[in-house]
DRENLUM-257070 format. One line per 3 residues: number of its first residue (from 1); their letters; for each residue x, y, z of N, C-alpha, C. Coordinates in pm, 1 decimal, padded with zeros to 6 digits. Atoms other than C-alpha are relative to their C-alpha. Last residue first. Example, Ala and Ser with C-alpha at 12.3 -4.5 7.8 and 13.67 -1.06 7.14 Angstrom:
BEGIN
2) sa) -00082.0 -00119.0 -00006.0 01367.0 -00106.0 00714.0 -00077.0 00109.0 00073.0  00089.0 -00119.0 00000.0 01230.0 -00450.0 00780.0 00090.0 00120.0 00000.0 $
This chain:
BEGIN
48) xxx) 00036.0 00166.0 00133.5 00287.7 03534.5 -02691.9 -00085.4 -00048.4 00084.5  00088.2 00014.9 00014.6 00258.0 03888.1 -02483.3 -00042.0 -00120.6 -00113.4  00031.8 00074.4 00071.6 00565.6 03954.5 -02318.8 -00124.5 00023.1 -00002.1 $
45) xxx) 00109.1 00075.1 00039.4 00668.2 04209.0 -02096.3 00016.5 -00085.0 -00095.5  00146.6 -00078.7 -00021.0 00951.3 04429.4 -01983.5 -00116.3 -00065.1 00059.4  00092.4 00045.2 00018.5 01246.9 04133.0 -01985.0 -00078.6 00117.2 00076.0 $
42) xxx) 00086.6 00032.7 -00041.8 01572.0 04254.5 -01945.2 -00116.9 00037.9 -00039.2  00147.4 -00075.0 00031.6 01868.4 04374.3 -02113.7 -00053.4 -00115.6 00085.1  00033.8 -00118.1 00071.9 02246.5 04333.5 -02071.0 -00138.2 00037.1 -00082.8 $
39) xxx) -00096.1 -00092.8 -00074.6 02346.5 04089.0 -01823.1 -00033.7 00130.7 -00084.7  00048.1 -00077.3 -00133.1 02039.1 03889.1 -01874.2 00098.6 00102.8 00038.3  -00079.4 -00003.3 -00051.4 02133.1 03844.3 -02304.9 -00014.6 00042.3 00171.0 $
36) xxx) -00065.2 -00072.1 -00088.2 01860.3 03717.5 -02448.7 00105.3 00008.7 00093.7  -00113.5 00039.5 -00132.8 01689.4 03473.6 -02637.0 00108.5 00118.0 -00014.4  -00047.4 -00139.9 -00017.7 01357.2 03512.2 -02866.0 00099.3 -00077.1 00114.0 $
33) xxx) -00042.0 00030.7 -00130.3 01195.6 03175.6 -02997.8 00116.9 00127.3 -00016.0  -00102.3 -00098.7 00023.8 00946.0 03226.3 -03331.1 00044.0 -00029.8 00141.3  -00027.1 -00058.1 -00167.6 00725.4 02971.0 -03454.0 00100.8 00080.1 -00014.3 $
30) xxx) -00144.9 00002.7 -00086.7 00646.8 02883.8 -03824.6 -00015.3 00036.2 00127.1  -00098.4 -00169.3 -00040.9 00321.8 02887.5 -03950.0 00103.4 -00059.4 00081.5  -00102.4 -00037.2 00096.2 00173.6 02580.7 -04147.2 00088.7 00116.4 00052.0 $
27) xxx) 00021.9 00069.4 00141.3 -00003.3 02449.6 -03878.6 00110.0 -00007.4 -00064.6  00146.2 00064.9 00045.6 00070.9 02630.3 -03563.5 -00007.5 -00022.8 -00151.0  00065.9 00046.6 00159.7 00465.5 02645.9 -03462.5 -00169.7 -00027.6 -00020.0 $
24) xxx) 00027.6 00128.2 00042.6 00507.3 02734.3 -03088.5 -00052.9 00026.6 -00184.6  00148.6 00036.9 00067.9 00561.3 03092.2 -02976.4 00014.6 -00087.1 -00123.1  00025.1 -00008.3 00130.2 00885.8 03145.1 -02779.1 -00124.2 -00050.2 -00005.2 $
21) xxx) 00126.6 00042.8 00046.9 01066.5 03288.0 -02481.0 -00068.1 -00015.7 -00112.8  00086.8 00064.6 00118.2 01394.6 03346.4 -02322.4 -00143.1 00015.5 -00018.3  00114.0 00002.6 00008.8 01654.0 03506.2 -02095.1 -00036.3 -00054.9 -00097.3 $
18) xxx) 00035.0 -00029.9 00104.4 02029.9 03434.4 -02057.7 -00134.0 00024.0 00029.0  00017.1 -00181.9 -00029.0 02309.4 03403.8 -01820.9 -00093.6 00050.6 -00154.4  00144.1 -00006.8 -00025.1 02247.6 03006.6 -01869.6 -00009.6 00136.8 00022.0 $
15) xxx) -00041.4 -00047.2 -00126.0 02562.8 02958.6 -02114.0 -00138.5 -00004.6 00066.8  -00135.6 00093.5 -00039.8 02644.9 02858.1 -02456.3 00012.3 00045.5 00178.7  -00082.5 -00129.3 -00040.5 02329.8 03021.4 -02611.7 00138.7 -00034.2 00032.4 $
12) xxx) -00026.9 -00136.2 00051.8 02206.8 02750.0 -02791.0 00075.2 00123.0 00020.5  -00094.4 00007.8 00101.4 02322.4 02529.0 -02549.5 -00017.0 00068.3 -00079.9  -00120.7 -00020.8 -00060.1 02127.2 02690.1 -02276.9 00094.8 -00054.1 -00075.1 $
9) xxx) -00053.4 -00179.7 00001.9 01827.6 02735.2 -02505.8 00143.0 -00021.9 00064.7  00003.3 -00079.0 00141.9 01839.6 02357.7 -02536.5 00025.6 00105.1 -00000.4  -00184.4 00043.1 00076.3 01917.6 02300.5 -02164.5 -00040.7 00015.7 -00106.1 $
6) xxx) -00150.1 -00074.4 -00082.5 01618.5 02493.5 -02052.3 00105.2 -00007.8 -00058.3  -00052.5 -00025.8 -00166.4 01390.5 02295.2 -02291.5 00088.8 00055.5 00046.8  -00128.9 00015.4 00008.9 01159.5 02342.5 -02590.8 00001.4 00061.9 00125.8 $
3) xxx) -00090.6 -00045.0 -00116.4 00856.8 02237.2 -02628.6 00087.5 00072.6 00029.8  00157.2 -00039.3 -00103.7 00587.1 02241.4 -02960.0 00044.9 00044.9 00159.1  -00016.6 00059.3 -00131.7 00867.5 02247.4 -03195.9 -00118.6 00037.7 00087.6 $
């Protein structure tokens, strides 16, 4: 996936009490999309 939107993660998850972030598919490499719980951890940093 090259996008992905709010509401996606938010169905994924089943809710919006959530954090996110992911690194896009290049070529042949897979991507990776991280999602979180906001009530019980928060976001340090990133670096994708």
């Amino acid at each position: 996936m090259e996008a992905i939107s709010e509401a996606f993660v938010f169905s994924l998850w089943g809710s919006s009490e959530c954090g996110w972030t992911y690194l896009p598919a290049i070529g042949n490499s897979g991507g990776i999309m991280s999602i979180w719980s906001k009530l019980k951890a928060s976001l340090v940093f990133t670096f994708i």
